[in-house]
N, C-alpha and C positions, 0 to 999 in steps of 0.2 A: 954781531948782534948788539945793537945798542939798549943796553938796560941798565937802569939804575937801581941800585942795590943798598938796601940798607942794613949797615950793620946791628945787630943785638937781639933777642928776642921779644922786645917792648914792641918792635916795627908789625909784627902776628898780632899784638893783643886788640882788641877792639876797632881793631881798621876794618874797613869794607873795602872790598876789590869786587870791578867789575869787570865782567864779561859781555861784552853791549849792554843790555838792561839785565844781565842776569847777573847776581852776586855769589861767588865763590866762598868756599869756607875757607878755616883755617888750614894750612898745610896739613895733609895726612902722610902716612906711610904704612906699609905694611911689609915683612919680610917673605921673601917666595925666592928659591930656588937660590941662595945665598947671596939675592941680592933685594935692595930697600929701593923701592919704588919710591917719587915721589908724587901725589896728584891731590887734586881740589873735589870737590862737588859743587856743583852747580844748585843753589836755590833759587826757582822762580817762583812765584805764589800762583801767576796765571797758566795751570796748564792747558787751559785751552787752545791756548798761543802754542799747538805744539810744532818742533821745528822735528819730528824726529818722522819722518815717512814710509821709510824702508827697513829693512833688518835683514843680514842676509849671518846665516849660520855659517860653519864650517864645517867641510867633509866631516869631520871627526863627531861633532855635537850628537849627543843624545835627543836633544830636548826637542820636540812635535812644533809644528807652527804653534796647535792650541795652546803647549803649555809656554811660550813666550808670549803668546796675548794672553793668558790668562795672569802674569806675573805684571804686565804692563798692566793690566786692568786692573789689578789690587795697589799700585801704585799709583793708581788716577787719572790714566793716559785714556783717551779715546781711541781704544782700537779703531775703532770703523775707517777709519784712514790711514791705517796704519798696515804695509804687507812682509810678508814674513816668507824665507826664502832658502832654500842649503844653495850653499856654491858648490858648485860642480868642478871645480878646480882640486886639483892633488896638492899636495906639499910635497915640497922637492928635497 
């Protein structure tokens, strides 16, 4: 992996990183199952531009198609293009 890496925590403060046109926040983390994930979020201001089409649940999920369109819809997203799906696959 060629990456360049900068030392100190001055390199997070006030930088912007992008992801093609979209901008990343600052490093998060949260602790689950005795380990520390680390991940971004993603801000784009245009969600029209959405790139997100499909959604597919797992055997396991609770949640109805309606209530994942209805949490993408309080979030901004244009359901009407958007399809919602359980996988029919086990975990092995």
């Amino acid at each position: 992996m060629d990456a360049e890496y900068i030392n100190g925590p001055e390199c997070r403060i006030n930088k912007k990183a992008y992801l093609g046109k979209y901008i990343l926040s600052e490093i998060k983390t949260y602790c689950s199952k005795n380990k520390i994930p680390i991940y971004f979020e993603l801000n784009y201001q245009d969600k029209n531009d959405c790139f997100i089409n499909e959604i597919v649940t797992g055997p396991k999920c609770c949640m109805s198609e309606r209530e994942v369109k209805q949490i993408l819809f309080l979030w901004g997203y244009d359901v009407s293009n958007i399809t919602v799906g359980k996988s029919e696959l086990t975990y092995i």
